[in-house]
C-alpha positions as CSV (number, residue, x, y, z in Angstrom):
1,X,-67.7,-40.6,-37.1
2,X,-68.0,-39.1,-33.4
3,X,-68.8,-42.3,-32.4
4,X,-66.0,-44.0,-33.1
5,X,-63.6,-41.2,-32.0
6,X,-65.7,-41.3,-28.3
7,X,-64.6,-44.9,-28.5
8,X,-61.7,-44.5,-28.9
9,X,-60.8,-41.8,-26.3
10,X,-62.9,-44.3,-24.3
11,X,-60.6,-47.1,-24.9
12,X,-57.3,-44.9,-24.2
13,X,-58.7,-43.7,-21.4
14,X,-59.4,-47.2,-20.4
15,X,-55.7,-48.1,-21.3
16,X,-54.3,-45.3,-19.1
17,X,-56.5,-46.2,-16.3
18,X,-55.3,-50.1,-16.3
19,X,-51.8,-49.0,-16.9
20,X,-52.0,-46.7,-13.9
21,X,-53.2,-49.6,-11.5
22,X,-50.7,-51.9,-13.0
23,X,-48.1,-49.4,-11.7
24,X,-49.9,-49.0,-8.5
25,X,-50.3,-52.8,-7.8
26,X,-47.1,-53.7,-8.8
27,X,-45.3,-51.0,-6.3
28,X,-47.9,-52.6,-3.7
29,X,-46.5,-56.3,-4.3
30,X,-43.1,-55.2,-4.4
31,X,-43.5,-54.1,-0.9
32,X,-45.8,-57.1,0.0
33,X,-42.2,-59.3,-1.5
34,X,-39.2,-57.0,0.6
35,X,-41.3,-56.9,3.6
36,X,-41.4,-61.2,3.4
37,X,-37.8,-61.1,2.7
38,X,-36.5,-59.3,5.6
39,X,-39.0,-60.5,7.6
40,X,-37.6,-64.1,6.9
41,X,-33.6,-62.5,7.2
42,X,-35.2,-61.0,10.3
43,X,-36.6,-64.0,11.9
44,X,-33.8,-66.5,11.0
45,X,-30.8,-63.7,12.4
46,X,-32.6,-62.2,14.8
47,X,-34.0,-64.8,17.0
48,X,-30.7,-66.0,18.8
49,X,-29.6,-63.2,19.1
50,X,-33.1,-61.7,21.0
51,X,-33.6,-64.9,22.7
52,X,-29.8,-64.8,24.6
53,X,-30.4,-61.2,25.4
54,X,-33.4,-61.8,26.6
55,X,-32.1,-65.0,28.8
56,X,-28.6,-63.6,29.9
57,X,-28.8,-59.7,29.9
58,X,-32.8,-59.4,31.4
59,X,-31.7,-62.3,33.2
60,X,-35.8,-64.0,32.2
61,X,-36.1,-67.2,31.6
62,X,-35.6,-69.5,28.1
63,X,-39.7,-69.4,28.3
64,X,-40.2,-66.0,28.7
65,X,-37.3,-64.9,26.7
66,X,-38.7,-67.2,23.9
67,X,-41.9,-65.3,24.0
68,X,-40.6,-61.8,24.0
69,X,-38.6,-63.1,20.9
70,X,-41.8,-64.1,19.1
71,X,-43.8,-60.8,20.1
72,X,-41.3,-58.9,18.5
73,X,-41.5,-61.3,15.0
74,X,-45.2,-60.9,15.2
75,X,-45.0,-56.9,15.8
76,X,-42.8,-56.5,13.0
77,X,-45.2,-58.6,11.1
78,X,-48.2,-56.4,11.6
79,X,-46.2,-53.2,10.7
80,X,-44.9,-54.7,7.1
81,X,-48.3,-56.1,6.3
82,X,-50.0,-53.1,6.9
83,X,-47.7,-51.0,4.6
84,X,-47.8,-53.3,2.2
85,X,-51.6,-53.4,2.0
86,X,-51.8,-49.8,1.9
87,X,-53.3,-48.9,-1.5
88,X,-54.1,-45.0,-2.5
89,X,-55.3,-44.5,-6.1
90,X,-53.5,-41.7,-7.9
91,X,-54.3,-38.6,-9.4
92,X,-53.7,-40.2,-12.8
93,X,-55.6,-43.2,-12.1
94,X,-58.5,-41.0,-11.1
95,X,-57.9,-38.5,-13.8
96,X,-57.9,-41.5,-16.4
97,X,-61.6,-42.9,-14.8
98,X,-62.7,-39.9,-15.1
99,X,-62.1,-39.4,-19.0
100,X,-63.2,-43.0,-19.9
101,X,-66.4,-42.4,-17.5
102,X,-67.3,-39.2,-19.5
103,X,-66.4,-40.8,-23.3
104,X,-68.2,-43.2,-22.3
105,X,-71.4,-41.3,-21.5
106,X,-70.5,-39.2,-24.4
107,X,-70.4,-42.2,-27.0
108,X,-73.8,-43.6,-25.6
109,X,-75.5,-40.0,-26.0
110,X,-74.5,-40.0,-29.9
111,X,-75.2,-43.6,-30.5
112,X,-78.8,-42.4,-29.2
113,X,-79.2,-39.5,-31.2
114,X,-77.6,-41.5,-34.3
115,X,-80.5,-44.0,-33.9
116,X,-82.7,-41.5,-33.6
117,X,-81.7,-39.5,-36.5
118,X,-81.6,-43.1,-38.4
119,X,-85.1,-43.6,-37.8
120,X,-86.2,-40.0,-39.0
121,X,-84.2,-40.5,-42.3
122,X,-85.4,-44.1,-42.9
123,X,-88.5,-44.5,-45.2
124,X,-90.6,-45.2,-41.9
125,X,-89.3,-41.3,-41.0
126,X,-89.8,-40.4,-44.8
127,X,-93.6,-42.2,-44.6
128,X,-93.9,-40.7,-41.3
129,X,-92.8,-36.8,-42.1
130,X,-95.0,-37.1,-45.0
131,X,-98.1,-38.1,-43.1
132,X,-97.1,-35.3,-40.3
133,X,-96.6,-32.7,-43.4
134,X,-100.3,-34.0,-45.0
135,X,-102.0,-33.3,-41.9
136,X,-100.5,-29.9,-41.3
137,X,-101.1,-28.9,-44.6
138,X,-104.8,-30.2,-44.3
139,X,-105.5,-27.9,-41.5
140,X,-104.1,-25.0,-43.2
141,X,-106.6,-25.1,-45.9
């Protein structure tokens, strides 16, 4: 009976721990999504608007101004992909390895000594015990 409630702690743990980075890799692509969004907003609104600053205000030319226009798209890039691919695991998600890890080891220690107590109460442990008993009581007599 132990057995099957280590499995099953085992499996909710398991459950919690997939729930957990479901939550975590959802919030992750969410970010991944909004940062591609503006990005694109940012790009398509942005890049007059840098280019005749650059060109009429810093008085560069359409070259350089073009190329200060597309560092800017490509710094802003960097920074949303990097806080999108941030990932930290939780406190829950570790709490919820941590469980399934130890009903795990906990459900193979009594499937051990449930095999092992299986044998003894067979009729090879019966046969066996018997034998064992035999000899002991040989050399007490």
């Amino acid at each position: 009976m132990r057995i099957f409630e280590l499995g099953r702690s085992a499996l909710h743990a398991q459950s919690s721990l997939m729930q957990q980075m479901a939550i975590r890799l959802g919030r992750q692509a969410a970010f991944l999504v909004v940062a591609a969004v503006f990005g694109f907003f940012a790009l398509v609104s942005g890049h007059g608007l840098l280019w005749a600053l650059f060109l009429f205000t810093f008085h560069w030319g359409p070259v350089s101004a073009a190329f200060a226009v597309f560092a800017l798209d490509l710094l802003v890039a960097l920074i949303c992909v990097l806080f999108g691919r941030r990932s930290y695991l939780t406190t829950a998600e570790v709490d919820a390895r941590i469980a399934r890890n130890r009903c795990m080891t906990q459900m193979k220690e009594s499937v051990t000594m449930a095999a092992v107590t299986a044998t003894v109460a067979s009729s090879l442990g019966r046969h066996g015990t018997r034998k064992v008993w035999d000899v002991v009581r040989r050399k007490k007599n």
